[in-house]
MIKOL-361104 format. One record per residue: residue number from 1; y, z, x negated of N, C-alpha, C in turn. Coordinates in steps of 0.2 Angstrom, whole numbers. Last residue first. Layout:
// MIKOL-361104
  tidren     nv     nw     nu    cav    caw    cau     cv     cw     cu
     NUM      Y      Z      X      Y      Z      X      Y      Z      X
...
//
This chain:
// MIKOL-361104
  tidren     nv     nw     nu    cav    caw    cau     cv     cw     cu
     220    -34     34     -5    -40     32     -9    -45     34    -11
     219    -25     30     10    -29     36      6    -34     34      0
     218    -22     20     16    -18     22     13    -20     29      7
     217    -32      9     25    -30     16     23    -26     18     17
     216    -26     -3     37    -28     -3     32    -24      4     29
     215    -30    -15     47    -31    -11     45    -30     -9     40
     214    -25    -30     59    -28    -28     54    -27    -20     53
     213    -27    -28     73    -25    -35     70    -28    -34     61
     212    -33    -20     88    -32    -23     79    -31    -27     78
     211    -39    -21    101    -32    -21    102    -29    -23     94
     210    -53    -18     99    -50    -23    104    -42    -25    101
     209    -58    -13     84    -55    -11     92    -51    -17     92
     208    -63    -14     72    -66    -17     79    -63    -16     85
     207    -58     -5     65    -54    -15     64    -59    -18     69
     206    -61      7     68    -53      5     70    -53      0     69
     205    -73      5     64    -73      7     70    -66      5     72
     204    -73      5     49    -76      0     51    -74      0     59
     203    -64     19     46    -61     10     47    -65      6     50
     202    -77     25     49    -69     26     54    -66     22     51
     201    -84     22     38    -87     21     44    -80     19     50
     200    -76     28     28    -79     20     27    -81     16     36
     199    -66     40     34    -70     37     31    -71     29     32
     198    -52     49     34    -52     41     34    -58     38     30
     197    -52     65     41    -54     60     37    -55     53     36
     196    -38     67     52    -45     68     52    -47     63     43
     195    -25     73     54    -29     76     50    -38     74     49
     194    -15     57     48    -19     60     52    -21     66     49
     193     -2     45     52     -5     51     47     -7     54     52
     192      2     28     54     -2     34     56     -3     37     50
     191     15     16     58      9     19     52      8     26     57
     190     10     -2     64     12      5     68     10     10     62
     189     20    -15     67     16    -11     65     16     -6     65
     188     17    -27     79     19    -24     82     13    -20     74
     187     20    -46     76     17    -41     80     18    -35     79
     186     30    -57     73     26    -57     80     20    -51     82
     185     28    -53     60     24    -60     61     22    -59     71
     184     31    -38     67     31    -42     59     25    -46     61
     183     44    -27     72     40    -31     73     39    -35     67
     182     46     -8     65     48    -15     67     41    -21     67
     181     34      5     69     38      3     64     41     -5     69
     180     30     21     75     33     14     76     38     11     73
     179     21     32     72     26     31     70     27     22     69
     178     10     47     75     10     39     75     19     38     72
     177     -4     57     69      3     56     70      6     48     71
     176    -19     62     77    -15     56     73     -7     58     75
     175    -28     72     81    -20     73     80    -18     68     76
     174    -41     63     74    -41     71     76    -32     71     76
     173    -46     48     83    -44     54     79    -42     57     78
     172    -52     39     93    -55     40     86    -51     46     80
     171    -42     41    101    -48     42    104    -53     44     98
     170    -29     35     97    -32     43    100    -38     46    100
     169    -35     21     95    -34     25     91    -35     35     90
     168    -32     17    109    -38     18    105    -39     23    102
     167    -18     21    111    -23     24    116    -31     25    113
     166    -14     13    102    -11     21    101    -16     23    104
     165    -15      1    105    -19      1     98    -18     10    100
     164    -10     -2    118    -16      0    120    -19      2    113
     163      2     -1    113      0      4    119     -5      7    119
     162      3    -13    105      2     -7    104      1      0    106
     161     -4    -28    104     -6    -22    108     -5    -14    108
     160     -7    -33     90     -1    -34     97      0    -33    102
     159     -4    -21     76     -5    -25     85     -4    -28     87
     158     -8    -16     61     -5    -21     64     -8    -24     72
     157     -7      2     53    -10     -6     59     -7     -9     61
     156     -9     11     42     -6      4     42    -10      1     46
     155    -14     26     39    -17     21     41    -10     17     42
     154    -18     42     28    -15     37     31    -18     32     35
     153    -18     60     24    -20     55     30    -19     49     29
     152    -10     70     24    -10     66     17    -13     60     21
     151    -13     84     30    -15     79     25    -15     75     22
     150      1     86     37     -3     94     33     -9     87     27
     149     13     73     36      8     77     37      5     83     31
     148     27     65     33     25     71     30     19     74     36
     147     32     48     36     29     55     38     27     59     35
     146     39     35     31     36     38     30     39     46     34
     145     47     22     35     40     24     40     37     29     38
     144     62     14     37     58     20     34     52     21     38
     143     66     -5     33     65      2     39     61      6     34
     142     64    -13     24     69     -9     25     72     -4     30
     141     52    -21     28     57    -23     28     64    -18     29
     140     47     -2     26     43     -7     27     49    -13     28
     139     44     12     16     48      6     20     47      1     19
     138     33     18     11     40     23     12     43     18     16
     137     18     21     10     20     17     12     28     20     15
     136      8     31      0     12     31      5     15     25      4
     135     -9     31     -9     -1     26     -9      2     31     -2
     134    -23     35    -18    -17     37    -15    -12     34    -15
     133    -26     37    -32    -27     30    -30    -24     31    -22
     132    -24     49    -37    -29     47    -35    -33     41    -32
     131     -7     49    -33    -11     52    -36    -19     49    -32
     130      3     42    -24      4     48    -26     -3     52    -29
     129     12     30    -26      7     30    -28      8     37    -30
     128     24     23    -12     24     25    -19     18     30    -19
     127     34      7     -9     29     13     -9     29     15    -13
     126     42     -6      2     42     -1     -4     36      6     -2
     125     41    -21      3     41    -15      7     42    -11      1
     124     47    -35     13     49    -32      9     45    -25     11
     123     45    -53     16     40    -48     16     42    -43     10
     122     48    -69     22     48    -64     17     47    -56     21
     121     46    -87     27     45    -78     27     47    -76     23
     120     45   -101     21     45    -97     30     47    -89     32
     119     43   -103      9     50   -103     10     50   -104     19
     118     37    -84      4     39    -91      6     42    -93      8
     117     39    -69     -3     40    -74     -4     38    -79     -2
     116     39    -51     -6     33    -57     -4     37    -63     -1
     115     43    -37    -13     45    -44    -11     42    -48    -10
     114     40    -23    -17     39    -29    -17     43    -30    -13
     113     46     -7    -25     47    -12    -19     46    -19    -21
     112     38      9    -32     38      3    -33     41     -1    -26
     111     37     25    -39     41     20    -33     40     14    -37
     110     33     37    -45     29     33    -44     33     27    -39
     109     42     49    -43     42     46    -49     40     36    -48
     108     50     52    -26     45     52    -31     47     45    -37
     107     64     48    -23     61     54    -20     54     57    -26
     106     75     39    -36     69     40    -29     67     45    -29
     105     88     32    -43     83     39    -43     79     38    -36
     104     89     19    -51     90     21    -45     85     27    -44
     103     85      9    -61     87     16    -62     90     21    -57
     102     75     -4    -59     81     -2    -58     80      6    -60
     101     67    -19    -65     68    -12    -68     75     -9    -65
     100     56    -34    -61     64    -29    -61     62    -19    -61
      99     46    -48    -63     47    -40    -64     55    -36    -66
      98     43    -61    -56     50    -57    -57     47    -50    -59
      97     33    -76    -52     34    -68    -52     38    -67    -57
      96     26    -86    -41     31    -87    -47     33    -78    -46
      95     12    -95    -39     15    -90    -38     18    -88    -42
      94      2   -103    -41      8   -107    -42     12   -101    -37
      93    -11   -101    -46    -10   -103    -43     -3   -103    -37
      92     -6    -96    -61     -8   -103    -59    -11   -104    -54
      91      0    -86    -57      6    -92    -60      0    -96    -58
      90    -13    -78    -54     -8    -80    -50     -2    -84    -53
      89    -18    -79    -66    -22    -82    -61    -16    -82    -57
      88     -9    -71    -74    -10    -77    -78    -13    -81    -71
      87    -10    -58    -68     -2    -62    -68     -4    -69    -69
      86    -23    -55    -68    -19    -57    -63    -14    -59    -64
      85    -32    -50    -80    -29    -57    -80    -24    -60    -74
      84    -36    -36    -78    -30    -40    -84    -29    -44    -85
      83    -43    -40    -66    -36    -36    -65    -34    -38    -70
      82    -55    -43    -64    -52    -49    -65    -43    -47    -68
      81    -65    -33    -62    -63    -35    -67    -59    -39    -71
      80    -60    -25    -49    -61    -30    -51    -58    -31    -58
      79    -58    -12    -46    -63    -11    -49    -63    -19    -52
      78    -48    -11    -32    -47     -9    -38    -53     -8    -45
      77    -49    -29    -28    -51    -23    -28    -47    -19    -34
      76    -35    -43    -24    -41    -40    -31    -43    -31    -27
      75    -25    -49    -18    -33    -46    -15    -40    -43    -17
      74    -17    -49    -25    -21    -56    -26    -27    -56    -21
      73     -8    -41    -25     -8    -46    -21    -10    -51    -20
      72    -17    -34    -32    -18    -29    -28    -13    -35    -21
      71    -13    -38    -45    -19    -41    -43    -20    -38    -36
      70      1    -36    -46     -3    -42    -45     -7    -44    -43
      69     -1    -23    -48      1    -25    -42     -1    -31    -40
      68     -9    -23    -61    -12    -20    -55     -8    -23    -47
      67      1    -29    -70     -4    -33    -70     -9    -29    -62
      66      9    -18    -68     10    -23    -69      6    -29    -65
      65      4     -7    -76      4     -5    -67      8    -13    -66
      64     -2     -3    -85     -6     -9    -83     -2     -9    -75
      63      0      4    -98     -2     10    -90     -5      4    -86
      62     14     -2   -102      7     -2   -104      2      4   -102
      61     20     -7    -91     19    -12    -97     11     -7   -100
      60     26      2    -84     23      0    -81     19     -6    -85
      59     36     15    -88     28     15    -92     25      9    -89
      58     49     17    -83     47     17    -89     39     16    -93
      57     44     14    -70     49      9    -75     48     11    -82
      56     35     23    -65     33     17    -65     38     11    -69
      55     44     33    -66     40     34    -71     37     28    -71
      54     58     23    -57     56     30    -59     48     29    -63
      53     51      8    -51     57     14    -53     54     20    -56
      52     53     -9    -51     50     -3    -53     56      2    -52
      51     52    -23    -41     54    -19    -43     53    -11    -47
      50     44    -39    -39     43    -32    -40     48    -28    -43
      49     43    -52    -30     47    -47    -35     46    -42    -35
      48     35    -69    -28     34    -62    -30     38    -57    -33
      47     32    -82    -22     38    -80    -26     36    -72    -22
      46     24    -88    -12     25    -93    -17     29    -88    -24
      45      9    -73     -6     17    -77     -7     17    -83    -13
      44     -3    -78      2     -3    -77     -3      6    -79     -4
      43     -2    -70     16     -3    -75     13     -4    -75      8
      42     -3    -58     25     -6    -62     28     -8    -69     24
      41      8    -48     24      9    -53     25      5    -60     25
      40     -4    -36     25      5    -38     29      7    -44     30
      39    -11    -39     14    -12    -39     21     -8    -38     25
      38      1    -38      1     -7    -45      5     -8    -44     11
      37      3    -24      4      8    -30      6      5    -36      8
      36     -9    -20      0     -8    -19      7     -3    -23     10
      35    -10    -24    -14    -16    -25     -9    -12    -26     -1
      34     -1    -16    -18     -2    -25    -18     -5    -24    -13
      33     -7     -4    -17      0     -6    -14      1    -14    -14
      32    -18     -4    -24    -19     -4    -17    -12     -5    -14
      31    -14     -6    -37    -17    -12    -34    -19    -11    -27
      30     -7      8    -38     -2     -1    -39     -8     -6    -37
      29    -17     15    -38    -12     15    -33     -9     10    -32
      28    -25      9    -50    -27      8    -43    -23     10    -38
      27    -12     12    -61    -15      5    -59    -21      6    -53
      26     -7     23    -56      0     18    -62     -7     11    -62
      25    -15     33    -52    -10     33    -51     -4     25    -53
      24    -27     32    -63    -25     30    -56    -22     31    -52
      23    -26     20    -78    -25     27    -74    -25     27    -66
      22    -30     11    -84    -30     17    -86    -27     22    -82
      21    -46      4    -79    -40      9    -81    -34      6    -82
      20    -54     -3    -62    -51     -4    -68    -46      0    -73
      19    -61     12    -54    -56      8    -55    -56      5    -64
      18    -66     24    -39    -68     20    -45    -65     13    -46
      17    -53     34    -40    -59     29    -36    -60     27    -43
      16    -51     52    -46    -49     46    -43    -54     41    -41
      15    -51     65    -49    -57     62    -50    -52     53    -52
      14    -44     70    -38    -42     71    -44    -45     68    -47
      13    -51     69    -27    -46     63    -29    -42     65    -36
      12    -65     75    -29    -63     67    -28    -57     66    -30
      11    -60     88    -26    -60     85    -34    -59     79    -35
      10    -46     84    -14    -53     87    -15    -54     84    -22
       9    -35     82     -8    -39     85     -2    -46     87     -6
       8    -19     84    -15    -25     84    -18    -27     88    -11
       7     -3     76    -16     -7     83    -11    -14     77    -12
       6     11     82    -27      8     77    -25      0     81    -20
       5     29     83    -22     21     85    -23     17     82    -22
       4     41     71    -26     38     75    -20     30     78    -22
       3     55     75    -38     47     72    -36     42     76    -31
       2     70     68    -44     66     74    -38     61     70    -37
       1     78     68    -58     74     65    -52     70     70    -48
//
């Protein structure tokens, strides 16, 4: 299996975020990749599938990368204490989940592809969790969106405005790389890799702009 380097911007992310264990890699990567599908798709899906691969198939039972997806579609934080009971709160609130195990080699160890479920929509993405609670977003209903930047950078926007999301955006950051993705719920995603820092402050600024729909950092 071929694995892509993993890229470290500083002890922090060796460190990792602060998170439910054990690991952050196999469970707050796995709850911010939930996480992001959630805000993709905007709902809580009826029917959930998860797919594993590579190191996350072999280990995903007990590393908690399981229970972390779920919770990461529940809109669980990664420190949310509720995490070992995700699977259990999401069935009862009447969300049906599939865990699948393929054997399909991928670029990195760490792959996972959901599936978000109702019986209006569906919501396919895959990513993979490269270290420190750090996600790339590799495809999005089965388009590719990932870029190789010098950092590691990321951003997930959803517009309806994307002319005018790219022209913002510019404005707030240092050589953003852009990359237009297909239309989702009638709007327009767009992933970015940057070199500038994706602070607490520089999201709050990007989910105020005029033209955002939603936000959201790929960096941990």
């Amino acid at each position: 299996m071929i694995e892509k380097k993993m890229r470290y911007k500083s002890a922090f992310d060796i460190i990792g975020p602060i998170m439910v264990g054990p690991s952050s890699s196999h469970t707050a990567g796995a709850v911010r990749i939930g996480k992001m599908a959630r805000e993709l798709f905007r709902c809580l899906p009826e029917k959930l599938v998860v797919t594993f691969y590579g190191s996350f198939a072999e280990t995903y039972k007990g590393h908690g990368t399981a229970v972390a997806i779920v919770a990461g579609v529940l809109s669980f934080d990664t420190n949310d204490e509720r995490i070992p009971d995700a699977i259990e709160i999401a069935e009862k609130l009447g969300v049906t989940i599939e865990f699948l195990i393929s054997k399909k080699q991928t670029e990195h160890a760490n792959t996972v592809n959901l599936e978000l479920k109702t019986q209006k929509d569906v919501l396919n993405l895959t990513a993979v969790s490269i270290g420190g609670g750090s996600i790339q977003l590799t495809e999005l209903n089965h388009q590719p969106t990932f870029t190789e930047s010098a950092s590691g950078h990321g951003l997930v926007v959803s517009t309806n405005e994307p002319k005018l999301a790219e022209a913002q955006i510019n404005t707030a950051l240092e050589r953003p790389i852009f990359v237009r993705i297909q239309d989702l719920h009638n709007e327009s995603v767009i992933f970015i890799e940057t070199v500038s820092e994706i602070t607490q402050n520089l999201l709050e600024k990007i989910k105020n702009m005029s033209s955002i729909t939603t936000v959201f950092s790929t960096t941990g």
